[in-house]
N, C-alpha and C positions, 0 to 999 in steps of 0.2 A: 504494500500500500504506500503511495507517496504520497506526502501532508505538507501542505503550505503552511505556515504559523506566521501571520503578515499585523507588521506592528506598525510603526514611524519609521524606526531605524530597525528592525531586526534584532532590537540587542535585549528588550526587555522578555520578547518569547523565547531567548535563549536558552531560561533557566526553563520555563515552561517546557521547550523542545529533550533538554535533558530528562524532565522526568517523567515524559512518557516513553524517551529512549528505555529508558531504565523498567519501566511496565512491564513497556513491548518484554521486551528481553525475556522478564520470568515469566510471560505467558507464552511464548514462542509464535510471536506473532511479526513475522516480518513488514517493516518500517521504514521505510527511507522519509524523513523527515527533516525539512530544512527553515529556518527561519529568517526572513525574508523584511527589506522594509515596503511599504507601499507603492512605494514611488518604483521599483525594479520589480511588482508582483508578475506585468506583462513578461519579461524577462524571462522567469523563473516555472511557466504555466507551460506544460505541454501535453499531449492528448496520454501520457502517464499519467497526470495529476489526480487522485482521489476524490482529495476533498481541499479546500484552501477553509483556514479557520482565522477568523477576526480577533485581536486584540480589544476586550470591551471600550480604551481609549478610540478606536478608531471604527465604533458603532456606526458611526457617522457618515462614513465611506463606503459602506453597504449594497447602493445604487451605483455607485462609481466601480466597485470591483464587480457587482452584477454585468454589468454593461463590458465591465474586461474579459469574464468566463463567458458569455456569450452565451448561457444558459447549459451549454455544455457541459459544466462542473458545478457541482456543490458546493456552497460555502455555507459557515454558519459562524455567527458572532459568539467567543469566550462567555459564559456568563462572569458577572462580578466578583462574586462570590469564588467559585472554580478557580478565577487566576488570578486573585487575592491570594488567596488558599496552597496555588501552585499546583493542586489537585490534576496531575497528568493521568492521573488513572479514569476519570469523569469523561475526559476527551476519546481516551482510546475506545472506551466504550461506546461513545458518541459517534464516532469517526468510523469505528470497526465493524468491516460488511459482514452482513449476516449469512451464515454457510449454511447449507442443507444439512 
């Protein structure tokens, strides 16, 4: 699964991005996960892309990264709570396609 974690500068999903590294891992659920700023999201988006997940700072951009995935990919905004918390286990779960 490849995951966008798209912030301002990419540095605040960083810790974010590590702790669902760390999830993924003991569930064995493979991850390529990279964290991204807004402004390089176009860059970073290719027909691998999973799911692209919002920084709740950047709620706001929502309509601006809709209009970038072209409806082609999923995105969905951090809740508050979740990446206050740092909670990477909330996202994988979130993120994590469901298998027969």
């Amino acid at each position: 699964m490849k995951v966008l974690l798209v912030c301002y500068a990419g540095m605040s999903t960083s810790i974010m991005m590590k702790k669902m590294e760390e999830y993924a891992k003991t569930k064995d659920i493979e991850l390529n996960i990279n964290a991204v700023p807004l402004s390089e999201l176009p860059q970073f988006v290719d027909e691998n892309t999973s799911i692209v997940i919002l920084g709740p700072q950047i709620r706001f951009s929502a309509k601006e990264v809709e209009k970038t995935l072209e409806g082609k990919i999923p995105y969905m905004v951090i809740e508050t709570r979740d990446y206050g918390m740092m909670r990477g286990l909330s996202l994988i779960h979130i993120s994590e396609p469901t298998r027969p």
